[in-house]
C-alpha positions, 0 to 999 in steps of 0.5 A: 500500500502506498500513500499519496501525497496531502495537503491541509489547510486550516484558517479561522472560520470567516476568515478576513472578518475579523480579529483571531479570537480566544476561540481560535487560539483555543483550537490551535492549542488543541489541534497542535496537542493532536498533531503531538500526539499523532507524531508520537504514535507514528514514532512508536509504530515505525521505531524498531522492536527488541524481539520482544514486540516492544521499541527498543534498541536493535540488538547486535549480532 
């Protein structure tokens, strides 16, 4: 399986209609802590295994 490539792209609802509010900054933090999160599973899925199921360092021959 292969993925293409993706592009996102969030603004502010009526964008250009006035000032960033609390509301938007709230949604940036939250959106930020889910991308964090999102990066750290993929982190933890790609690191490589002990033999053992779990990440760790590879061992030597």
């Amino acid at each position: 399986m292969h993925g293409a490539p993706v592009s996102v792209s969030i603004t502010p609802a009526g964008r250009g209609e006035g000032p960033v509010t609390a509301a938007d900054v709230d949604l940036a933090r939250q959106l930020v802590t889910a991308a964090q999160t999102y990066l750290a599973e993929m982190q933890r899925l790609h690191a490589p295994t002990d033999g053992a199921g779990t990440a760790g360092p590879e061992r030597a021959a």
